[in-house]
N, C-alpha and C positions, 0 to 999 in steps of 0.2 A: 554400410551404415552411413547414414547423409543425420545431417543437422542444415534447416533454413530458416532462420531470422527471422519472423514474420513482423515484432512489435518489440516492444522497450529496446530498440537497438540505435543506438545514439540518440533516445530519450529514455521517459521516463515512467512512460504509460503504456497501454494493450500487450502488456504482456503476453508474447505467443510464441514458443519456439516449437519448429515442427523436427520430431525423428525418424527417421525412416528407416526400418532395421529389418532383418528375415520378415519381406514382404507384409511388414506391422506399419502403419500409421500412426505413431504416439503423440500428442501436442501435453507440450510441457506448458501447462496454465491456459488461460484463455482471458485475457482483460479487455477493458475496454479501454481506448482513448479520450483522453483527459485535455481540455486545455479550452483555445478557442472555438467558440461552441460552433459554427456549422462547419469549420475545420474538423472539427471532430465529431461529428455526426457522418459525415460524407465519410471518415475512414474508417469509422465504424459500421457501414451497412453493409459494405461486404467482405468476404474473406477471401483471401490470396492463394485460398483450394479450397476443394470441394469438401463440405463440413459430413456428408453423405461417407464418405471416404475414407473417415479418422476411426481408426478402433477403439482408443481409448483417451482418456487424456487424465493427466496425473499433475493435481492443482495442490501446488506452494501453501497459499492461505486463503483467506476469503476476503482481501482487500478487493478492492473493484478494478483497480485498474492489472488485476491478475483471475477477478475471477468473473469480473460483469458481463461479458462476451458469453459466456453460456447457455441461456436461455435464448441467446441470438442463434447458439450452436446447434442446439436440440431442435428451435425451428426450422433451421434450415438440413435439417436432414440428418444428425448426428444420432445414433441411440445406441452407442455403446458407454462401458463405464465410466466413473471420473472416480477418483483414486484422491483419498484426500484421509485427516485427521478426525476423529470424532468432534472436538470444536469446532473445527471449520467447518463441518458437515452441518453443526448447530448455529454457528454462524451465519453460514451461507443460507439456511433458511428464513434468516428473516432479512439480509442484505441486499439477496436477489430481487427479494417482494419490494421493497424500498426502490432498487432499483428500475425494476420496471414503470413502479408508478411514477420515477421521474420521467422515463422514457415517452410514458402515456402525456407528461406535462410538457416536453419538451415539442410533443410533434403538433400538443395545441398553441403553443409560442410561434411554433412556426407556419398554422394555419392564419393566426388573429395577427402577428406583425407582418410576415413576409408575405400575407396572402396566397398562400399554399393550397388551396382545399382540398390536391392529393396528398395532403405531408399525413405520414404514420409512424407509429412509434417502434423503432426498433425493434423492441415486443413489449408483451402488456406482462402486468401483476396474472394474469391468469399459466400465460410463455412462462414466466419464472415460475411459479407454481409448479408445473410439468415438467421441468429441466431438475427440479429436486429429487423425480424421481429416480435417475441417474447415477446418483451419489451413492460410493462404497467408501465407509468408513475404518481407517484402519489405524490400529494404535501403535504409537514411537515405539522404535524398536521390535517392532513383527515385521519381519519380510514378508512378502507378498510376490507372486508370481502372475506378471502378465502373459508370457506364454514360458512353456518349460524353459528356454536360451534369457529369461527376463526377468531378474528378479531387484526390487526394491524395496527400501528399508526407509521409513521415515524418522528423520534425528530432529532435534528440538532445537528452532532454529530464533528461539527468543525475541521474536519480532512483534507480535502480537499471539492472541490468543489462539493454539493449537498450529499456528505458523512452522513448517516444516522444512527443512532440507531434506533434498533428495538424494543417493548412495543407489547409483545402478549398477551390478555387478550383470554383465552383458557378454553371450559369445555370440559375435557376429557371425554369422553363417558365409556371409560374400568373402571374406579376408581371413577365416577360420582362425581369428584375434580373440583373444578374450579381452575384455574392455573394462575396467572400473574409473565411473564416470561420478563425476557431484555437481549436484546444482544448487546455487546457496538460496531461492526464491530471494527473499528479501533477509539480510543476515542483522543477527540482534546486537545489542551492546552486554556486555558483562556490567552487574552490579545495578541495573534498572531495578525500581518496584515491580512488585508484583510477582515477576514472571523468573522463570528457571533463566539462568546464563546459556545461550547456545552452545549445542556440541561439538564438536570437532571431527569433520571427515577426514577419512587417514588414507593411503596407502590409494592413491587419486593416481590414473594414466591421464583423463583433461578432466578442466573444472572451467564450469558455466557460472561467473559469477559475477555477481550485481556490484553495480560503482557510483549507487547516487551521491556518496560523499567521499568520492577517490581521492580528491583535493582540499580534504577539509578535516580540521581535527577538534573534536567536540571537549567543553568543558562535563565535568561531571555534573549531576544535576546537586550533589549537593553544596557544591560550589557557587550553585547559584540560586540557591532558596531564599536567601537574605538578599537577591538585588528582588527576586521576585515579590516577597514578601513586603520590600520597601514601595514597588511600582505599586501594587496594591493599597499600600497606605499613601502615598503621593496622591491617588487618583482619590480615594473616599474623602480626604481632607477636603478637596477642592468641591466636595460634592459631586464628583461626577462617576460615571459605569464603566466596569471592566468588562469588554468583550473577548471573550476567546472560541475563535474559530478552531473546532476542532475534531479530528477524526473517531467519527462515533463509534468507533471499537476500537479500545486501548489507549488512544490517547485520552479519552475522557473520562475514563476509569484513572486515568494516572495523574491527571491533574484532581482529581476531588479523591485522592491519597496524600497529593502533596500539600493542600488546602487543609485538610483533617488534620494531619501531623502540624503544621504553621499553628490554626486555630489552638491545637492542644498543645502546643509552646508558647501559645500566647506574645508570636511574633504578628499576627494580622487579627483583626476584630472580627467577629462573628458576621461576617456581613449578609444579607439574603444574599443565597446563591439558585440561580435558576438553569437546569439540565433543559435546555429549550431544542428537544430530539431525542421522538418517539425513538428514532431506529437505537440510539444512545440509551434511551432506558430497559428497551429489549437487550438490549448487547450488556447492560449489567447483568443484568437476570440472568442471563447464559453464562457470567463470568462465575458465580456461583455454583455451576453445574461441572464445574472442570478445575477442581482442585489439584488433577494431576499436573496443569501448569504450571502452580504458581514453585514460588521460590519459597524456603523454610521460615523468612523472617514474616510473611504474611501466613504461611498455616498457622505458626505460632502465635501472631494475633488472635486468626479463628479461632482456634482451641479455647484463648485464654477470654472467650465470647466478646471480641471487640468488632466496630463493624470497620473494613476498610475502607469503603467508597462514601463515608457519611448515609447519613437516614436524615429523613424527616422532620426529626426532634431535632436537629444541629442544627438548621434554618436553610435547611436545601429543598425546593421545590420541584420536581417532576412535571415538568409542560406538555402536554400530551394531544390537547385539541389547539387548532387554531384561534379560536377567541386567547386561550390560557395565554399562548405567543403574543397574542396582539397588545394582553392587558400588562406586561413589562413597559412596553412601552408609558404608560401611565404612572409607572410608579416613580414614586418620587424618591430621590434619593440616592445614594451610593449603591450597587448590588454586582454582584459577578453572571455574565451570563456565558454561557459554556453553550457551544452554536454545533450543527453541522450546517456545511460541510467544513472538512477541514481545508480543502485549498480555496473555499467562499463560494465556488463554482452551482452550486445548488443549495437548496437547501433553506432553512430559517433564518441563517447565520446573513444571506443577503438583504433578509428585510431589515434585520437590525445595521445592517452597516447603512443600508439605506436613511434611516431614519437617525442614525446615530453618528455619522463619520464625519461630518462638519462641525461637532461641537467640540469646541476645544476643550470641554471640559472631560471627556473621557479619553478613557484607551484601549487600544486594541493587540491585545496582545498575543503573538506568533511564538505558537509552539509548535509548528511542524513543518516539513521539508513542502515549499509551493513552487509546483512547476514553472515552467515559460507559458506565458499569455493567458495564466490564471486570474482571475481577480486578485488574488490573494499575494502572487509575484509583483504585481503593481503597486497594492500597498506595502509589501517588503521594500520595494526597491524608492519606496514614498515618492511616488509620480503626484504631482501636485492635486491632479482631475481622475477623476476615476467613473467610468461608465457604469451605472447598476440597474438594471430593467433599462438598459437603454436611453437612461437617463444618464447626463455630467452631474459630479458630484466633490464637491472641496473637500481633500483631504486636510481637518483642521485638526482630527482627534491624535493625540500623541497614539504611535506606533511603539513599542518597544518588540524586541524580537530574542527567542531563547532556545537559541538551539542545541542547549545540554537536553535537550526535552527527544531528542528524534531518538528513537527506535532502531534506525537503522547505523550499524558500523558505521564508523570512521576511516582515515584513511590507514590508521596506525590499526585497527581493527582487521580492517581488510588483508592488510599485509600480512598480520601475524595468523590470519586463518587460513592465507595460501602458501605461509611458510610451513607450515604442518601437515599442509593437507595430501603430500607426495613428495617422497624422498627425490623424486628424479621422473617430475612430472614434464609430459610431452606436448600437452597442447592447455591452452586458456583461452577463453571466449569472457571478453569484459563486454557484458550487460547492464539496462537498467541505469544508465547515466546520461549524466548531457556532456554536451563535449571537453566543455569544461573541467569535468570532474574525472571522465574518464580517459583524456587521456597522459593525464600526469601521472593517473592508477596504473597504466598500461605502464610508463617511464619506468617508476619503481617496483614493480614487479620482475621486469628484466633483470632486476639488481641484486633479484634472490638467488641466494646459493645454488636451492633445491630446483630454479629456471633455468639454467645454464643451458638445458637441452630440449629447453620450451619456443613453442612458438604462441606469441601472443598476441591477440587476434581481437578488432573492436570491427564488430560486424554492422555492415547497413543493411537497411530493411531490403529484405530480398535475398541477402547474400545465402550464397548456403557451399558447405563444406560439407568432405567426403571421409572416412578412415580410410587410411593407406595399408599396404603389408606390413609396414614396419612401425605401426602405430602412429605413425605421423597423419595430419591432416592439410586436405588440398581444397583450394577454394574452386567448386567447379563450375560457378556462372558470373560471370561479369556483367550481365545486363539482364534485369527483369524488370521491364516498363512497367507494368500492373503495382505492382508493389512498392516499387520506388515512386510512383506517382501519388498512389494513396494514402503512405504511410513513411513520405518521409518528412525527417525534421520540419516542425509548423514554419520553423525560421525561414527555411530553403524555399 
């Protein structure tokens, strides 16, 4: 039994880990690379094995940078199952399609700037189409059987909608081990709207787990309704717009719950709010198809026929065509606009900073975790100039940033789910972070009772490790040019 690294390993995107078990090819998720754009085009066109090759692949959620690689995968030769939740399955069909027609817009960016007129798109809206038909959907808590030595159980991993951890109970055939393994995909926070509190994997030999905030410990969100609520009212005084970049499944469901409750406390004014992203109003529409997600304080509302994402009648508008987008721009006045993408990287949300990021009378407000070399880390980090369509641009609009809003664990989070996760766990694999974050996550991990007889392991792209007799794991390659060239750190 091998495990090798392929993506989010000392980052934060393309999620790809390959397993290799009684002569099985598994790839745990399949993402794409995130960040600067023909940096991350080049590592996303090809993959670090043969896609022809992989038997199955068994996808975390439907975020992009865990599941956009897909329809790259099926093109290039992949046609066995992919193993996912019925949300995400509902999800991923209309994320993929999104996706690809950015692909299709990205590879004309780089016919009409770069003068390319071989550049193509990763794949098209037609490639994602046909990688959906691939999808097996299967509900938390039913085990599932990829071959008789392989079974897995998907637990509710509270991150976004249908968002799963994985629970492999495994007997290796090479080392006649029985193996129980977790993967946390992306792990949630307790006490979020919306959604169920993540579960708890127990009785764990390693765990494969994500570190984007290993270093970081989050306020709660209702702790900071009232700074938000005030940013809001600071900006409408002055007359000017709240933009918020934001990830069009979940996180934009979770800010127009927190906008609704505000409004109905009558802490912020009704102001016009504009959802400007189709893929954002599809991803509502799907949130209503999947009650078995949410958490009891939201059925309760249903039940009691209240809406939770606002309607229509509350002064929220649905932008749907390009003109709808363009004609914000004209309106006069104070208004909330709710963008994709959420790191700015594509999307609506760059016309509006385009057109909006110089005036000091708005704000732009950061509700979700932005990578390295994002648009969106630039204006976190309030770089004076900021490039958009390749244009400079004065960042003059107030930034404010609220990161009680992310989705993913903390580091106080992280900890107390691998303190549980195995009384006398043997190997950990920290995923999914930047350096930064993950390797302080690595520090205090050590420090757990239940580690004492762990070995804790932050993999580079390429690495790959073996199961041993005795359960322990050995890292068996030191160098993989291919891999390391493609897909490491944008920094390096």
């Amino acid at each position: 039994m091998k495990i090798e690294f392929s993506g989010a390993a000392l980052g934060v995107t393309g999620s790809k880990h390959m397993l290799t078990l009684n002569g099985k090819k598994i790839l745990l998720d399949c993402g794409l690379f995130q960040g600067r754009r023909l940096q991350s085009i080049q590592a996303n066109l090809q993959f670090p094995f043969d896609p022809a090759e992989i038997d199955a692949v068994v996808l975390s959620h439907a975020h992009i940078d865990h599941s956009g690689a897909i329809p790259a995968l099926v093109k290039n030769g992949f046609d066995g199952p992919i193993y996912c939740t019925h949300a995400t399955r509902d999800l991923c069909s209309i994320m993929l399609r999104d996706s690809g027609y950015i692909q299709e817009k990205d590879a004309e960016w780089i016919k009409k700037k770069l003068k390319d007129p071989t550049a193509e798109p990763l794949y098209t809206i037609a490639d994602a189409e046909r990688s959906l038909a691939n999808l097996r959907s299967v509900a938390y808590d039913q085990p599932f059987h990829i071959t008789p030595e392989i079974k897995v159980t998907f637990r509710d991993a509270g991150h976004i909608l249908g968002s799963a951890m994985e629970e492999w109970d495994i007997h290796d055939q090479d080392t006649d081990q029985y193996v129980r393994m977790g993967f946390t995909g992306d792990l949630g926070r307790h006490h979020l709207p919306i959604l169920r509190n993540p579960e708890q994997l127990e009785h764990l030999d390693v765990l494969i787990t994500e570190s984007t905030y290993g270093n970081r410990l989050h306020e709660e969100i209702s702790a900071v309704e009232d700074e938000f609520a005030a940013k809001i009212n600071e900006t409408a005084k002055r007359g000017g717009k709240i933009f918020i970049p934001a990830f069009a499944v979940e996180r934009t469901q979770e800010i127009l719950y927190v906008i609704r409750d505000l409004q109905h406390q009558q802490k912020i004014p009704k102001l016009p709010i504009f959802v400007d992203s189709p893929l954002a109003i599809n991803a509502t529409e799907i949130f209503r198809l999947h009650p078995e997600c949410f958490d009891s304080e939201l059925k309760e509302m249903m039940d009691r026929g209240q809406t939770p994402f606002l309607d229509e009648t509350e002064g929220l508008q649905f932008t749907r065509t390009v003109d709808e987008s363009k004609s914000i721009n004209e309106f006069s006045g104070p208004a909330i606009v709710i963008a994709a993408s959420g790191m700015c990287e594509a999307g609506r949300i760059r016309h509006h900073l385009r057109n909006n990021i110089s005036n000091e009378k708005n704000t732009i407000m950061v509700v979700g975790y932005m990578a390295r070399n994002t648009l969106g880390r630039k204006i976190v980090e309030r770089e004076p100039e900021v490039n958009i369509f390749g244009q400079p641009y004065e960042v003059k609009a107030d930034v404010a940033i609220f990161n009680a809003f992310s989705a993913h664990a903390d580091q106080t989070g992280l900890l107390n789910f691998a303190t549980h996760a195995g009384e006398s766990m043997r190997q950990v694999f920290c995923v999914h972070g930047e350096e930064e974050q993950i390797t302080p996550l690595q520090k205090k991990l050590r420090e757990l009772p239940n580690m004492k007889k762990a070995s804790i392991d932050v993999p580079r792209p390429g690495d790959e490790f073996a199961l041993q007799g005795d359960k322990s794991w050995k890292k068996t390659n030191y160098q993989n040019p291919v891999s390391v060239k493609l897909f490491a750190d944008p920094e390096s």
